[in-house]
Residue, then its C-alpha position, 0 to 999 in steps of 0.5 A: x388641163x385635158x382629160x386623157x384615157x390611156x387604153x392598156x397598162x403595159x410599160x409603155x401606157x404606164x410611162x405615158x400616163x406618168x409623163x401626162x399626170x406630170x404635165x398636169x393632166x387628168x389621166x385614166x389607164x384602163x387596164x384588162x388584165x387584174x394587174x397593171x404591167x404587161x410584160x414587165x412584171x414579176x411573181x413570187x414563187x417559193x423565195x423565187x422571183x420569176x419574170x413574166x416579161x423583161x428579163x433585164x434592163x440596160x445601162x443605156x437605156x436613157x429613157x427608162x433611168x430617167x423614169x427611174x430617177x423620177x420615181x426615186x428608184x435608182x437605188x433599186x437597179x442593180x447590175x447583174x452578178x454576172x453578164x457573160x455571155x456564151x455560144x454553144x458550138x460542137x459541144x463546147x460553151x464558147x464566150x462571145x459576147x456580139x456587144x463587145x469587141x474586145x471579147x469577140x477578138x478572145x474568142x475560142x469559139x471564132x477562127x482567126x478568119x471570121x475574127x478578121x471579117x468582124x472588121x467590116x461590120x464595124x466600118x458599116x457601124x460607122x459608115x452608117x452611123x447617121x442613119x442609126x438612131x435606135x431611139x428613131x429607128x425610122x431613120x434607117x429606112x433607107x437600109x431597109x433592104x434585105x434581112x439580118x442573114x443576108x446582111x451579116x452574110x455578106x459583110x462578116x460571112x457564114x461563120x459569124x452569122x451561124x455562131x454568134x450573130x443569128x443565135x444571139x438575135x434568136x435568143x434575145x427576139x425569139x425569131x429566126x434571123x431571116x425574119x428580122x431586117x438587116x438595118x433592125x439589126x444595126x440599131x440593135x447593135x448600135x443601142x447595146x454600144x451605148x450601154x450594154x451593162x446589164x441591169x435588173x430591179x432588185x425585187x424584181x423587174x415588175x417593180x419599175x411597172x409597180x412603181x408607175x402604176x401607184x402613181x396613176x390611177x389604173x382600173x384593172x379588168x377593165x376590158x375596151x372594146x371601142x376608142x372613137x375620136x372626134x374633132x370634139x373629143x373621145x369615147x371609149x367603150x369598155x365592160x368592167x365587173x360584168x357591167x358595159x361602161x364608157x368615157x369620154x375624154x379630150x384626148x385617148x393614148x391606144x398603148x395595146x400591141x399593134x396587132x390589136x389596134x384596128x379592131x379597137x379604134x374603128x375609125x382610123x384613117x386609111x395610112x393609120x389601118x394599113x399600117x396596123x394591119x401589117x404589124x406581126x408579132x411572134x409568139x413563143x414559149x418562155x420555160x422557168x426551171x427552179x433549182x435546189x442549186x445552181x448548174x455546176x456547169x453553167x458560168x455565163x448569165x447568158x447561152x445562146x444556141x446555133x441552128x446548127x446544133x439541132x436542139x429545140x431552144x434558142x438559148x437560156x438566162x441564168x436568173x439567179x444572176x440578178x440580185x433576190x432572184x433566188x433563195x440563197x444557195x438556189x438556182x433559176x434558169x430560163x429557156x426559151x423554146x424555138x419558134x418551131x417547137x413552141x408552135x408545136x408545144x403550144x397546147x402540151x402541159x406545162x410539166x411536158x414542155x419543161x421536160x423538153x428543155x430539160x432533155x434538151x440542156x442534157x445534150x450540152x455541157x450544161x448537162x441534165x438539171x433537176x428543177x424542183x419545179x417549173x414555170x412556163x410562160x405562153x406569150x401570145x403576142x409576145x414581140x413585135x417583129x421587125x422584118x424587112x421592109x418595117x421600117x419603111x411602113x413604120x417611117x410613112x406611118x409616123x411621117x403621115x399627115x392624115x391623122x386620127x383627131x384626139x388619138x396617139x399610140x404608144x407600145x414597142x412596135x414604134x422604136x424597137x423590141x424592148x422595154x427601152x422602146x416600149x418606154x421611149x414609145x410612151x414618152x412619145x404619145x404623152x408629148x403628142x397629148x401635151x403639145x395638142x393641148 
């Protein structure tokens, strides 16, 4: 039996630790925040339950069921009410839903033209199919070439670009398109192929993240600021309680976003520190708008925004879609702003960036919504961004032969921008610790 560490208690160190007390190790998560769960966590707030993270959960998302199941926590998710998803183009709520073909061909928001050019995409799905592996996304380096514009550009054209594909990537990874890789693109759409129902944990998302926690010992408000490992084993420095501690462990899990990794773990091997100093995350702006009712307007779980019709949002989701998400006969929306407003929002209060979604959903057919109140979310990381020419960093970083002794990592920034990938990347390090030891 090893002494592990696991260093943050997001989804993805807590599922790591999980697979570890199960193996029969000894585990310790050291989590800063006064709460374990990262960004998958919910809170109440008057009858309503407000995600601080994950907004869903999905059918396919293998990894994560599994955890569920172990947890004994299937009877707990639940699908959605309603999954349909829209596009707003000139003025009107066009259906269109990119995870489905079928719905994409009834679409009144696409003309025949762009219909017909879907067909292409498809037979690169296909053609490509042994390079998509959303849970090795690594293997689609070699189509790492260009960004999602131009890709889908090219193989379906302008008019699926600007009216379905740019703005459902932008609403669900809250960037511009030309920020993600066109291969990224392709895994994302080949995992939604393989469940696309969408899901929440009754009580809340957080509930999955409560439910790991109480099964691993967790020290909250635990701030690290060293991990060192040696041939002989592993310290790791923190301050808890105003106090400066440490321990030392046979093997220690880094499960913080990328971006935080060099300064934690000064001695990591030069493959390892170039590739952590070139890991980008987003950050944005997540508005909750608590109503008394639901829109009159609004019968999608999903909107999502085309550049093209200049508003400062990249697009919304109707919470109150998901079971227990609101008192009985009230309404929860979440918008979320785009990168440009959120960077020009960022130090405005809460009541003046609720007002800006506010005035932006009177401009749409959704029209102008009277929240009771409001809950705004600043996330700083929020995504990690795939862009082009990650996944070739990504595949010399996982392949590497040089390697940190005692040390393995975890978080989303290693398989994808999801909770899927945040738990798939957990999974991964406490194989790593099991099979060292």
């Amino acid at each position: 039996m090893a002494s592990v560490v696991v260093v943050g208690g997001g989804v993805a160190g807590l599922a790591c630790a999980f697979r570890l007390r199960r193996a029969g190790h000894d585990v310790e998560v050291l989590e800063r925040e006064s709460e374990a769960g990262g960004r998958m966590r919910s809170e109440s707030r008057d009858g309503f339950v407000v995600e601080r993270g994950a907004q869903f959960v999905a059918s396919g998302y293998r990894n994560l069921h599994t955890l569920v199941s172990a947890l004994d926590l299937a009877s707990a998710v639940r699908p959605l009410a309603r999954s349909s998803h829209a596009i707003l183009r000139r003025g009107r709520l066009c259906p269109a839903d990119p995870g489905s073909l079928r719905g994409l061909l009834a679409s009144r928001g696409l003309s025949a033209g762009a219909k017909l050019r879907l067909a292409g995409l498809a037979a690169t799905l296909w053609r490509r199919r042994r390079h998509l592996d959303p849970y090795h996304p690594e293997r689609a380096a070699v189509l790492d070439g260009e960004d999602m514009a131009v890709g889908f550009a090219r193989t379906v054209g302008r008019e699926n670009l600007e009216y379905l594909f740019a703005p459902a990537f932008s609403s669900t990874f809250d960037c511009e398109p030309e920020d993600l890789s066109w291969a990224f693109a392709l895994l994302a759409l080949r995992l939604a192929a393989e469940g696309r129902r969408l899901q929440s944990f009754a009580g809340g998302n957080g509930r999955f993240t409560r439910a790991l926690a109480a099964r691993v010992p967790v020290r909250v408000g635990c701030q690290v600021s060293a991990v060192e490992s040696e041939t002989a084993g592993v310290r790791v420095r923190y301050r808890a309680r105003g106090r400066e501690g440490r321990a030392i462990a046979d093997a220690a899990v880094v499960a913080v976003p990328g971006t935080e990794v060099v300064e934690l773990c000064p001695k990591l091997t030069p493959t390892e520190r170039g590739f952590f100093e070139q890991v980008r995350y987003g950050r944005g702006i997540v508005v909750h708008l608590l109503l008394d009712a639901p829109p009159a307007n609004l019968s999608h779980y999903g909107v999502s925004f085309p550049k093209s019709e200049a508003l400062d949002l990249y697009g919304l989701a109707v919470d109150h879609h998901k079971e227990g998400a609101a008192p009985a006969g009230a309404g929860l929306v979440n918008a979320a702003l785009t990168a440009r407003a959120a960077a020009r929002m960022w130090q405005a209060p809460d009541q003046a960036i609720a007002d800006l979604v506010v005035s932006n959903l009177a401009r749409t057919p959704i029209g102008r919504l009277s929240p009771s109140d409001c809950v705004v979310h600043r996330w700083s990381p929020m995504l990690p961004q795939f862009a082009p020419g990650y996944l070739h960093r990504l595949d010399s970083f996982l392949s590497r032969v040089d390697r940190s002794p005692r040390l393995a990592f975890a978080g989303d920034y290693l398989v994808g921008p999801y909770v899927e990938g945040a738990v798939t990347s957990g999974i991964r390090a406490a194989t790593e610790i099991v099979r060292n030891f």
